[in-house]
C-alpha atoms as a printed R data frame, in Angstrom:
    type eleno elety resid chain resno       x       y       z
1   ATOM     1    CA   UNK     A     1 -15.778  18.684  -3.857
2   ATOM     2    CA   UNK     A     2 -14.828  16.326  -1.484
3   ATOM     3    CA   UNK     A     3 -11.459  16.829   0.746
4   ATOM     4    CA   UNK     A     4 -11.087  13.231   0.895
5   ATOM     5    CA   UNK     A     5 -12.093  10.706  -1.809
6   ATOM     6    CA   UNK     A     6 -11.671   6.642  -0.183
7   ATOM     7    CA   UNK     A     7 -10.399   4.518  -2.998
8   ATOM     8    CA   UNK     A     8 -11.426   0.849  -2.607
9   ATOM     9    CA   UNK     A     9  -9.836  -1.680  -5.180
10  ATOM    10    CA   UNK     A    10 -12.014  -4.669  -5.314
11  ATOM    11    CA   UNK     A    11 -11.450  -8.215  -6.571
12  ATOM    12    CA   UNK     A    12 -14.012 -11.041  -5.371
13  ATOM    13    CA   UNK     A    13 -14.730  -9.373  -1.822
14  ATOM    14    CA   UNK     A    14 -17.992  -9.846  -1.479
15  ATOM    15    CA   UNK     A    15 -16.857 -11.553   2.255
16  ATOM    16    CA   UNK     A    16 -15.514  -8.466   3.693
17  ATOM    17    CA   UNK     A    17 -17.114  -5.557   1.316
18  ATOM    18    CA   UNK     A    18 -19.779  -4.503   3.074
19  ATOM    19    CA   UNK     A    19 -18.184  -4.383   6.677
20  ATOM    20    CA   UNK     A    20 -15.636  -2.358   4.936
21  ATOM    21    CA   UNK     A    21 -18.033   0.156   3.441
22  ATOM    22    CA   UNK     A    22 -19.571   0.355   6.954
23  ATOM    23    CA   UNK     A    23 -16.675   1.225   8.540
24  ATOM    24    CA   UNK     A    24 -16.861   4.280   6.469
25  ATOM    25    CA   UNK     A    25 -19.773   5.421   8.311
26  ATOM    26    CA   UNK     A    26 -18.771   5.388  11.740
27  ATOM    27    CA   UNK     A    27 -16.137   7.850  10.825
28  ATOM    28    CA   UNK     A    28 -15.767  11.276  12.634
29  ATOM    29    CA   UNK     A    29 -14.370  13.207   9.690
30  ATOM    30    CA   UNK     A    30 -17.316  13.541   7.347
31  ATOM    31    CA   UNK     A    31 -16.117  15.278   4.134
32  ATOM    32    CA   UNK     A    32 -15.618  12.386   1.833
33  ATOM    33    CA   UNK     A    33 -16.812  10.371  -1.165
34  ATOM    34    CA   UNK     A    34 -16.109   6.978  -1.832
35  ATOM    35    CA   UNK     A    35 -14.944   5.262  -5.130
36  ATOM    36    CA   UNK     A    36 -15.063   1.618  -5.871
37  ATOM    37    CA   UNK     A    37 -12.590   0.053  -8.397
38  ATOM    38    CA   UNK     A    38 -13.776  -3.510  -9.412
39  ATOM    39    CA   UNK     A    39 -11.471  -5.553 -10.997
40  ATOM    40    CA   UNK     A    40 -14.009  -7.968 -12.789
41  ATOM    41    CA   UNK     A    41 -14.509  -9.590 -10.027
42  ATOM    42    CA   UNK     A    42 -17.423 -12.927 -10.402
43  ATOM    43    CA   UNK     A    43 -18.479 -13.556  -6.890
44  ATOM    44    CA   UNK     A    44 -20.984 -11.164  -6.982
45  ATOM    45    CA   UNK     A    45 -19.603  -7.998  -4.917
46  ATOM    46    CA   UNK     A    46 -19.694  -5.873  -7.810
47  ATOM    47    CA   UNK     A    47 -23.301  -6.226  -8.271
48  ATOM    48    CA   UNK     A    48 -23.629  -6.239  -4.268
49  ATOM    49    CA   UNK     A    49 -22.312  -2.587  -4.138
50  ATOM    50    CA   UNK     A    50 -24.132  -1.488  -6.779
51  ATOM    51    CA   UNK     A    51 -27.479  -2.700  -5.860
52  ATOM    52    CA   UNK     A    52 -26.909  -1.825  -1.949
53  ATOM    53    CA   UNK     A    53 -24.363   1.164  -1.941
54  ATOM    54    CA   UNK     A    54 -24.782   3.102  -4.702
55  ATOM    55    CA   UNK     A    55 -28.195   2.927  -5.080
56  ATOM    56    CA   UNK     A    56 -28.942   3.597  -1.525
57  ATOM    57    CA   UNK     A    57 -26.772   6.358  -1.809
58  ATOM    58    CA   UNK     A    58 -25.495   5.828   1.726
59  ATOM    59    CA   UNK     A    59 -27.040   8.514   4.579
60  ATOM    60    CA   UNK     A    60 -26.672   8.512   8.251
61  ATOM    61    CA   UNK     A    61 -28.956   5.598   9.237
62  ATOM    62    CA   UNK     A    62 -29.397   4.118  12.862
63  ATOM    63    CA   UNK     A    63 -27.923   0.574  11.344
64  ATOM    64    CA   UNK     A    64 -24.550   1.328  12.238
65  ATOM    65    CA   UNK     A    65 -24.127   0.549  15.850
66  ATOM    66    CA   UNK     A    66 -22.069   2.741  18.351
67  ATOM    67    CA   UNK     A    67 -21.711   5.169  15.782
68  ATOM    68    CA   UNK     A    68 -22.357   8.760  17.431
69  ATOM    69    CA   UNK     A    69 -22.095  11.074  14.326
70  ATOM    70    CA   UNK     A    70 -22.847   8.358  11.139
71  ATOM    71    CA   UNK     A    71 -20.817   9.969   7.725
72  ATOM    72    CA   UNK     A    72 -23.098  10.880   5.081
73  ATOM    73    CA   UNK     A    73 -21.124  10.112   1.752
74  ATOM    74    CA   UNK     A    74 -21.462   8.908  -2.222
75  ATOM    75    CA   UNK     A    75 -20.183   5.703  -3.525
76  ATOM    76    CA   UNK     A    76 -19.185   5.883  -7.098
77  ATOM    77    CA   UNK     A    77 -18.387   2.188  -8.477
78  ATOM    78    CA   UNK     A    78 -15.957   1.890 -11.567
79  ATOM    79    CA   UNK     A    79 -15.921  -1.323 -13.030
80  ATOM    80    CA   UNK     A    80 -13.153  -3.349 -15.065
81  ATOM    81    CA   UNK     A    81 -13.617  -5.141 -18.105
82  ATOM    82    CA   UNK     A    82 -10.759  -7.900 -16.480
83  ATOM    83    CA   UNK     A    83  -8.502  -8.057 -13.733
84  ATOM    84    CA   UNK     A    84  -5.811  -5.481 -14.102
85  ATOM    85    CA   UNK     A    85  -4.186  -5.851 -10.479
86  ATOM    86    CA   UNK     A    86  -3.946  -3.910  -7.778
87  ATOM    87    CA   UNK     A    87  -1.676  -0.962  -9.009
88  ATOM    88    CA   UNK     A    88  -3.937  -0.288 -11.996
89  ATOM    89    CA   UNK     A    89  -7.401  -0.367 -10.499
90  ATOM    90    CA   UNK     A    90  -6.641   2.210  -7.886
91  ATOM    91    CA   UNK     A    91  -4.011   4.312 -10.753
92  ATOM    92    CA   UNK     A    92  -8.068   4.168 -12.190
93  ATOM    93    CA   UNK     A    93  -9.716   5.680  -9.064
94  ATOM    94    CA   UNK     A    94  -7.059   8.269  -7.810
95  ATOM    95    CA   UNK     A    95  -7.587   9.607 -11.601
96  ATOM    96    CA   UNK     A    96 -11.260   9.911 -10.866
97  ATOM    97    CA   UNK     A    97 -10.439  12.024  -8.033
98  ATOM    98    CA   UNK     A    98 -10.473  15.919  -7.575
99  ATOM    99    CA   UNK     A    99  -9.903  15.592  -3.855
100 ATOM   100    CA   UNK     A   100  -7.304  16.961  -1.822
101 ATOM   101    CA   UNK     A   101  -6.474  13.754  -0.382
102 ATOM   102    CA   UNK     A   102  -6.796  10.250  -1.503
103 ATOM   103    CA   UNK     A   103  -7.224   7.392   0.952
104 ATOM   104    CA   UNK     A   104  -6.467   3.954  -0.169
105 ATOM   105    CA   UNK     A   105  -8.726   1.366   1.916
106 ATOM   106    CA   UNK     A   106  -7.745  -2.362   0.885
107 ATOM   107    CA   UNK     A   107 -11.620  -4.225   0.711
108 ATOM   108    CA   UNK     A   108 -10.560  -6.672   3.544
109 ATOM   109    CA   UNK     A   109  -9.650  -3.414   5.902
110 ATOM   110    CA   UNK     A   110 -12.153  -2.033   8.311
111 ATOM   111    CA   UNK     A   111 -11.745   1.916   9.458
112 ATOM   112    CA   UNK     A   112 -11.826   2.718  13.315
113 ATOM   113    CA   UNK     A   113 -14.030   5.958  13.681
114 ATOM   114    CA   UNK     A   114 -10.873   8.747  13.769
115 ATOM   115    CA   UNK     A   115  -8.945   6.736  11.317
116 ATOM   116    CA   UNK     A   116  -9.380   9.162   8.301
117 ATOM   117    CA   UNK     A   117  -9.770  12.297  10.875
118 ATOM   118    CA   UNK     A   118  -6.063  11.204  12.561
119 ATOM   119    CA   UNK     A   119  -4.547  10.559   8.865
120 ATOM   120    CA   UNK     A   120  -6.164  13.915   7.611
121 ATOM   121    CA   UNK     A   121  -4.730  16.224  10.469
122 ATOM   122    CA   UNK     A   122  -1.069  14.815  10.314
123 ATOM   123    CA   UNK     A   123  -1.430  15.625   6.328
124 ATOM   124    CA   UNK     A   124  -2.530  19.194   7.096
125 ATOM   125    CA   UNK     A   125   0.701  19.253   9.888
126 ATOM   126    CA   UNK     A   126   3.439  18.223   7.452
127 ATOM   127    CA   UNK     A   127   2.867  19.919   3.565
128 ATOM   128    CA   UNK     A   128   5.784  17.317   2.639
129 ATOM   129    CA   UNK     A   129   4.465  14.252   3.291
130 ATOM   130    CA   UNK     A   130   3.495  12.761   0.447
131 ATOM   131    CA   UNK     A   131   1.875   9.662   2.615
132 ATOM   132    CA   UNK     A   132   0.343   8.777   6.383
133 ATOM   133    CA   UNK     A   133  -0.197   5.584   6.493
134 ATOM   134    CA   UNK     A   134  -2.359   3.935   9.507
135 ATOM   135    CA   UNK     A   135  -1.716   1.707  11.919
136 ATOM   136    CA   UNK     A   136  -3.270  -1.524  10.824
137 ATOM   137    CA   UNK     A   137  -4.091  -4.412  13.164
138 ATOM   138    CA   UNK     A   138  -5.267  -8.002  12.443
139 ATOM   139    CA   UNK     A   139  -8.587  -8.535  12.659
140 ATOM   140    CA   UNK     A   140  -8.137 -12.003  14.090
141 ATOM   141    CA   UNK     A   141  -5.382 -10.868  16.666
142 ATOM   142    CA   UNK     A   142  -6.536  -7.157  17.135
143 ATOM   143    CA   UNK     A   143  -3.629  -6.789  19.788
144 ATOM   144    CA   UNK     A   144  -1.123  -7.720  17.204
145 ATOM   145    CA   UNK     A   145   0.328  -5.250  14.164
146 ATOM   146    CA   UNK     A   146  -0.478  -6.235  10.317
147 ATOM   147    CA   UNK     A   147   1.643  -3.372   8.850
148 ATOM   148    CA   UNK     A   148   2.985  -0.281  10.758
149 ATOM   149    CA   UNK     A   149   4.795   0.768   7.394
150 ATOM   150    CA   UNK     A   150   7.347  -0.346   5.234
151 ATOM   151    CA   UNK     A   151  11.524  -0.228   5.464
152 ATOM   152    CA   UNK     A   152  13.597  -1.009   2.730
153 ATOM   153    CA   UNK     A   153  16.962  -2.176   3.127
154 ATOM   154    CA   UNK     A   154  20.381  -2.831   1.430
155 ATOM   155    CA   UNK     A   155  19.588  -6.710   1.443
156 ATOM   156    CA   UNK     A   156  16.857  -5.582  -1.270
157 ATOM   157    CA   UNK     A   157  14.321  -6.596   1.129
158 ATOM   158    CA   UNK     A   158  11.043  -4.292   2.108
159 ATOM   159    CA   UNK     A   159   9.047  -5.379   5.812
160 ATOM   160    CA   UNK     A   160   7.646  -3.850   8.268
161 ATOM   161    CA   UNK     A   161   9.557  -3.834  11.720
162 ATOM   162    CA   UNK     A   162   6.213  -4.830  14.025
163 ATOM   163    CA   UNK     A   163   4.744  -7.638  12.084
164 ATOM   164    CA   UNK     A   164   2.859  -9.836  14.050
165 ATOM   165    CA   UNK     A   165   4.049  -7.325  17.581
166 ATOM   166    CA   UNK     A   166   2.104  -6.244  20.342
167 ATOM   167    CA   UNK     A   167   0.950  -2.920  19.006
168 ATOM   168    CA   UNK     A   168   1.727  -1.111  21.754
169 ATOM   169    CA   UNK     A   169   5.184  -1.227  20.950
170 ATOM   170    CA   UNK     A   170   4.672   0.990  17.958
171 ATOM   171    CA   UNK     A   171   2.716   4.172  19.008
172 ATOM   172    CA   UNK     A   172   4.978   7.148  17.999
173 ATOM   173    CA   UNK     A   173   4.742   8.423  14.496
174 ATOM   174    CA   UNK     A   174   7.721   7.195  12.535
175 ATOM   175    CA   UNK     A   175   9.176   8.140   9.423
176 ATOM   176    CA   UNK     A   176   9.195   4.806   6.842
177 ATOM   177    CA   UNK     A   177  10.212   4.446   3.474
178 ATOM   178    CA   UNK     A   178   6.682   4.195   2.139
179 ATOM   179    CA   UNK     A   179   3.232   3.201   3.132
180 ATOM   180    CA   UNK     A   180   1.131   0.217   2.391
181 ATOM   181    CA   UNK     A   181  -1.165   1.012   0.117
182 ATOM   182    CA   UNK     A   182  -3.771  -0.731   2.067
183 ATOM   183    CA   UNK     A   183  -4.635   2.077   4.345
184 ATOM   184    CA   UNK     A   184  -2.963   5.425   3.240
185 ATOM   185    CA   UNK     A   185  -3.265   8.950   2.491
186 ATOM   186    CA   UNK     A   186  -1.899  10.905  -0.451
187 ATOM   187    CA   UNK     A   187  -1.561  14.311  -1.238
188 ATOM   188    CA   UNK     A   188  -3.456  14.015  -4.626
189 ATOM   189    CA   UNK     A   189  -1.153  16.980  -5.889
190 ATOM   190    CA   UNK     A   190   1.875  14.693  -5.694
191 ATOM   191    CA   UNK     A   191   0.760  12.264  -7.991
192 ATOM   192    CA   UNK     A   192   1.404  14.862 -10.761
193 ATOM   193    CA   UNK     A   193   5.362  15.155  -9.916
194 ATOM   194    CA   UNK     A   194   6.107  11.602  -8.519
195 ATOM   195    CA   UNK     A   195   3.817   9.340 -11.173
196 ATOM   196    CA   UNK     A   196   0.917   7.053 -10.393
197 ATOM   197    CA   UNK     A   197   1.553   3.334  -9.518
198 ATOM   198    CA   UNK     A   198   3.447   1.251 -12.229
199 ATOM   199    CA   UNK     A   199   0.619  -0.615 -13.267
200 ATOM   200    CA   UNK     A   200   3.355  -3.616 -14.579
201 ATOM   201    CA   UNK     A   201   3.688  -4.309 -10.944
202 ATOM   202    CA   UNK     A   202   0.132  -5.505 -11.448
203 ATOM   203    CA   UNK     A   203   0.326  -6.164  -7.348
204 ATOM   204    CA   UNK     A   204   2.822  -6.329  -4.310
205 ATOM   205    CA   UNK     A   205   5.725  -4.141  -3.745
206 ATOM   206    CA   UNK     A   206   4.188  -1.345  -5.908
207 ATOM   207    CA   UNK     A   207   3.262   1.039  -2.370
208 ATOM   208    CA   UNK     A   208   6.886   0.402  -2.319
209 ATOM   209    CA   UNK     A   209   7.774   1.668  -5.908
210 ATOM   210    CA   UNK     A   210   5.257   4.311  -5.363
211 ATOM   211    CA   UNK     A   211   6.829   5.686  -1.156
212 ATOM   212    CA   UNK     A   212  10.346   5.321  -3.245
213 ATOM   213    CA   UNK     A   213   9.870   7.443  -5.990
214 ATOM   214    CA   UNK     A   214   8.368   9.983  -3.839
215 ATOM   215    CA   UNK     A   215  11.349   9.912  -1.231
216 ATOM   216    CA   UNK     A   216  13.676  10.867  -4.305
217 ATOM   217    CA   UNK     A   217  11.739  13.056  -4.839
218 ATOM   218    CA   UNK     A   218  12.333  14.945  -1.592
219 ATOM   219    CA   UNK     A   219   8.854  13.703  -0.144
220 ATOM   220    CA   UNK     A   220   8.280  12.278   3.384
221 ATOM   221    CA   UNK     A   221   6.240   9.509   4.505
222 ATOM   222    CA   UNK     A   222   5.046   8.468   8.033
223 ATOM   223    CA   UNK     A   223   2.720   5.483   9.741
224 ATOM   224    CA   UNK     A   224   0.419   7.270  12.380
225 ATOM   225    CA   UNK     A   225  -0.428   5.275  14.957
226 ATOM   226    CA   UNK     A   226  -3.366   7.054  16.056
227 ATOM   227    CA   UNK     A   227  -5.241   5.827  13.166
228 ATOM   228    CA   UNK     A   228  -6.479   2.497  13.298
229 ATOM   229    CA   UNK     A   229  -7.312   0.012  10.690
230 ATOM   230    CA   UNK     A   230  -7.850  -3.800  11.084
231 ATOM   231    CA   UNK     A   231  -7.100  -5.756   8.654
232 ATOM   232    CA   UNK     A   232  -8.002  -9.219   7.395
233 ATOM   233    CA   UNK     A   233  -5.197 -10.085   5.240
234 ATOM   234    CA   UNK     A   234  -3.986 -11.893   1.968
235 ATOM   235    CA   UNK     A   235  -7.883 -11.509   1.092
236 ATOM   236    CA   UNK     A   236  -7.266 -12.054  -2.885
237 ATOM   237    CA   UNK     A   237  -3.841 -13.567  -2.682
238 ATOM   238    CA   UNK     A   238  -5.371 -16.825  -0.002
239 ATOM   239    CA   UNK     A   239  -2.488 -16.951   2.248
240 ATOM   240    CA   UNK     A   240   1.057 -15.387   3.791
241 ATOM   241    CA   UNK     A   241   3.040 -17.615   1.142
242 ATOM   242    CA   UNK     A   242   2.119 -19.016  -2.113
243 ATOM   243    CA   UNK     A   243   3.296 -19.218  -5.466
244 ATOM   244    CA   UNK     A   244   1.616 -16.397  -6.925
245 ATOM   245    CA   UNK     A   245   2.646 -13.760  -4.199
246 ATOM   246    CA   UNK     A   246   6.155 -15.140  -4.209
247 ATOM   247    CA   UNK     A   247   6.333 -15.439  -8.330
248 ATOM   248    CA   UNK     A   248   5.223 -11.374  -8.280
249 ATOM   249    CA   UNK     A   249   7.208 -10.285  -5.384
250 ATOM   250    CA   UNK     A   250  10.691 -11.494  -6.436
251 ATOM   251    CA   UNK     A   251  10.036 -10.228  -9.728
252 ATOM   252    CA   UNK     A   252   8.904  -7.269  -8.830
253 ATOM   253    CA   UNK     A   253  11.738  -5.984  -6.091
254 ATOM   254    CA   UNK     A   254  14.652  -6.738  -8.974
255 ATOM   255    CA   UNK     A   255  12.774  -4.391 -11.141
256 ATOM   256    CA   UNK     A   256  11.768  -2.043  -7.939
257 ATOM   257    CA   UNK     A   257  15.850  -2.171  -7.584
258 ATOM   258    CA   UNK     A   258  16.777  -1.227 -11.377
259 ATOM   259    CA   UNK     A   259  13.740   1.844 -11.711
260 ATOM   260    CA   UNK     A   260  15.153   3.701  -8.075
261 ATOM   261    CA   UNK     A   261  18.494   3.138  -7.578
262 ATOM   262    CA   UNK     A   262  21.419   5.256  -9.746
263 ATOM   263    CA   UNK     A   263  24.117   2.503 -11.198
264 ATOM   264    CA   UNK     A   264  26.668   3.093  -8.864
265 ATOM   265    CA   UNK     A   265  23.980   2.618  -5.515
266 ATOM   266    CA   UNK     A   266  23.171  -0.885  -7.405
267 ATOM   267    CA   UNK     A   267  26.696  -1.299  -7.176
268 ATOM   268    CA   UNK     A   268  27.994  -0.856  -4.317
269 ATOM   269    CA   UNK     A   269  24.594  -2.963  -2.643
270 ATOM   270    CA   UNK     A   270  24.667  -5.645  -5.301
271 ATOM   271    CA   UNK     A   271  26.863  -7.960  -2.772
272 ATOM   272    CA   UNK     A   272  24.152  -7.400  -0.177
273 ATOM   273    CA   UNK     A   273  21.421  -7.737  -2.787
274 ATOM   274    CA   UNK     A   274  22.962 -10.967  -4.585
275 ATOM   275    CA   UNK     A   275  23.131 -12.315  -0.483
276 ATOM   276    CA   UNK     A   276  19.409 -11.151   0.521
277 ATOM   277    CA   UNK     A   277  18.280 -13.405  -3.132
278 ATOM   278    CA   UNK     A   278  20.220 -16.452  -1.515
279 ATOM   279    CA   UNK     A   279  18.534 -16.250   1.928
280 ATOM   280    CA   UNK     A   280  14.855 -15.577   0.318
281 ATOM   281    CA   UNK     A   281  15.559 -18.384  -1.749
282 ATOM   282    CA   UNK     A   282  16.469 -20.582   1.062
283 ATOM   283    CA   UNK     A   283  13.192 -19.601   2.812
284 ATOM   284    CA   UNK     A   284  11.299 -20.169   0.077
285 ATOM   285    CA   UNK     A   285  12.892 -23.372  -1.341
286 ATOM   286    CA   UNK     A   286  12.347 -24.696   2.605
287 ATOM   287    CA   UNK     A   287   8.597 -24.085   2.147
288 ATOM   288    CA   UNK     A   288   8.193 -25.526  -1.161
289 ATOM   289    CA   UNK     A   289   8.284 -22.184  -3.212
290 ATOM   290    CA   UNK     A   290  11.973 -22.462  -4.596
291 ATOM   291    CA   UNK     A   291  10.885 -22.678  -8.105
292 ATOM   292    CA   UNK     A   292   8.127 -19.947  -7.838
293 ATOM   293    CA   UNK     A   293  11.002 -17.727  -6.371
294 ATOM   294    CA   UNK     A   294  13.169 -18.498  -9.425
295 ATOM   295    CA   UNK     A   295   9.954 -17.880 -12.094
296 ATOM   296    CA   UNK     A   296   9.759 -14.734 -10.447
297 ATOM   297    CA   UNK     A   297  13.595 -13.639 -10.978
298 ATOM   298    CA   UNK     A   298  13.383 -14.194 -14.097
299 ATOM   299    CA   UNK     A   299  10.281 -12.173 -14.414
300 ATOM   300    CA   UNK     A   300  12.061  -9.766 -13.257
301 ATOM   301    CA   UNK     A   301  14.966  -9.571 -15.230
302 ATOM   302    CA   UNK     A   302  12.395  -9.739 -18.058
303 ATOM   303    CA   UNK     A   303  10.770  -6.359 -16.719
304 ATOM   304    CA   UNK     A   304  13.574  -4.801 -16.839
305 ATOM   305    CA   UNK     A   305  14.197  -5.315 -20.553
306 ATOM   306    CA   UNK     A   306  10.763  -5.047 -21.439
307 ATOM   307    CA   UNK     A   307  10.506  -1.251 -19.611
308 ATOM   308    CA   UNK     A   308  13.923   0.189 -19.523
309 ATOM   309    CA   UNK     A   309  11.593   3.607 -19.652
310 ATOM   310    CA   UNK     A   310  10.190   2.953 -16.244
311 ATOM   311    CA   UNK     A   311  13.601   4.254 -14.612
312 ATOM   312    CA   UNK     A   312  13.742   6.979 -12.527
313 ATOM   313    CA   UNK     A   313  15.987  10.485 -14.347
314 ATOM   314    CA   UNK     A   314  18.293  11.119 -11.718
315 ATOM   315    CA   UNK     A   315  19.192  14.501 -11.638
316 ATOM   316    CA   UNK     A   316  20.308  16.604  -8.952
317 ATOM   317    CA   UNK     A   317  17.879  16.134  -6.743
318 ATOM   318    CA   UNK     A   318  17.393  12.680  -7.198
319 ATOM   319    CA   UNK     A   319  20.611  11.886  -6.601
320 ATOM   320    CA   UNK     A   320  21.202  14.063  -3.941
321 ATOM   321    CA   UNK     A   321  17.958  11.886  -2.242
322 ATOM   322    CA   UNK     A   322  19.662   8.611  -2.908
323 ATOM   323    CA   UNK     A   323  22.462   8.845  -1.444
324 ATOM   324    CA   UNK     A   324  20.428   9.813   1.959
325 ATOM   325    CA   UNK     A   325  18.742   6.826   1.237
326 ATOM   326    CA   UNK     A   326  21.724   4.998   1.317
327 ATOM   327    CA   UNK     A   327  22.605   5.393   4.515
328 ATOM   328    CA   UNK     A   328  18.942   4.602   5.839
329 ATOM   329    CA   UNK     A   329  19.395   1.425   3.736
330 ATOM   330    CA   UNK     A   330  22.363   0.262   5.582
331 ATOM   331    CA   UNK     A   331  20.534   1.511   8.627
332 ATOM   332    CA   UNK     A   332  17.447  -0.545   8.024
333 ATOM   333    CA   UNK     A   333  19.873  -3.744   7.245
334 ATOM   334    CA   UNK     A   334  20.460  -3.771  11.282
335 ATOM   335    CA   UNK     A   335  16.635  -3.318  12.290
336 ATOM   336    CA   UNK     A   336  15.907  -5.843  10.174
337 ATOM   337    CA   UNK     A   337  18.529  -7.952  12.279
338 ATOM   338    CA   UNK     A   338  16.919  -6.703  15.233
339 ATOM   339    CA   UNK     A   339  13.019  -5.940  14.223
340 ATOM   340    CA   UNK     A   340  10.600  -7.839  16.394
């Protein structure tokens, strides 16, 4: 078994698949297996892995160049009888895992060689984080930062402080409110006590559901900027802003809101809350995306009455968590005034 398994969700990547894959095999730390989830996609990558990765049953070759120490690993593909989203295909590969860890790699993400080495040793460090998230860098702008982990504030607004930064600015380990899922490590054991992905997020916002849930929990998670990832970006989605990504993301924060925040937190932020809708709408109305923003709210409040289950129990310690979350809320408010 496998310290590590690499869980790849995959819809229509055939473009960046393979360079993803061969990141893999440049990496220094060796003892991992590979799963790939494919989301029905029809350009063809399904069959590409398949035919080229599976069967070969990938080996240290000479065809990956630079590479001093080449992994040797397996790559198991699971396919999907339809799209499902992001949250459910890799919910279908972490439960295919025995591992100790579980790396999510998104298929547009390519692995510098002591990416899953740096991520590994920071897990071994710290028994409470539940995530390490790389440091992921855009493949077109390499200097620049992609994601360097996600804040959540009282404006009900997630982002990541150093998007579209120099990177150098962000090369101490810091402590986030959970990591994108598109370059992370999990302690598999967690899963059991803090729940898979909510698959009704289908996509976007559920790494933030997910690094929640764990931080009431009592659970830590950290970007490491030691480990490198570059990362091509809005792959499946097409672009930074468009209907469908704002239509799913408004939808799904109100109903990130309701599942992980007790009634009196949603209280007392709901001013802040009702004022970060306002400005998003704004932003979005500006760019031609005001209606998609209001399809999505109502999505939302749809969720909510659809899955009333979905909330988190708050007990004790749950509670106890949120209201240090609070304060990092309010905190994260002002470097969101401030970030970058």
């Amino acid at each position: 078994m496998p310290r590590v398994t690499v869980v790849i969700p995959n819809y229509n990547g055939k473009k960046y698949i393979d360079d993803c894959l061969r990141s893999l095999k440049k990496q220094t730390f060796s003892d991992f297996d590979v799963i790939v989830v494919d989301n029905a996609s029809t350009d063809g990558s399904m069959e590409f892995v398949r035919d080229k990765w599976c069967a070969e049953n990938p080996v240290a070759t000479g065809d990956v160049v630079g590479s001093k120490n080449a992994a040797h690993f397996k790559v198991e593909l699971i396919t999907l009888p339809e799209n499902t989203g992001f949250a459910n295909a890799v919910n279908v590969g972490i439960e295919a895992t025995t591992s100790e860890y579980v790396f999510l790699l998104n298929n547009d993400a390519f692995c510098d060689e002591a990416a899953i080495e740096r991520l590994v040793h920071v897990m071994d460090k710290k028994k409470k984080l539940f995530s390490a998230q790389a440091k992921m860098l855009q493949t077109k702008e390499p200097h620049n930062i992609d994601d360097c982990g996600d804040l959540y504030c009282a404006l009900g607004w997630a982002f990541t402080p150093g998007k579209d930064a120099n990177n150098r600015k962000f090369n101490r380990r810091e402590s986030i409110t959970s990591a994108c899922a598109g370059a992370a490590i999990y302690r598999r054991e967690y899963f059991d006590e803090v729940g898979l992905f909510d698959k009704e997020h289908f996509c976007y916002l559920e790494d933030v559901d997910l690094g929640y849930r764990a931080r009431l929990k009592g659970y830590a998670n950290v970007m490491e900027p030691t480990a490198i990832v570059y990362h091509a970006g809005s792959a499946t989605s097409g672009s930074r802003y468009n209907a469908f990504k704002v239509e799913l993301t408004a939808a799904n924060n109100l109903f990130l809101i309701y599942k992980n925040m007790p009634g009196l937190q949603i209280f007392i932020n709901l001013p802040l809350i009702i004022i970060g809708i306002l400005i998003k709408h704004a932003f979005y109305t500006k760019h031609g995306l005001g209606r998609a923003h209001l399809k999505g709210l109502r999505a939302g409040f749809k969720k909510i009455a659809q899955f009333p289950d979905h909330r988190v129990k708050f007990r004790g310690r749950e509670i106890f968590s949120a209201l240090r979350l609070q304060i990092e809320l309010w905190v994260n408010c002002a470097r969101r005034a401030f970030s970058v």
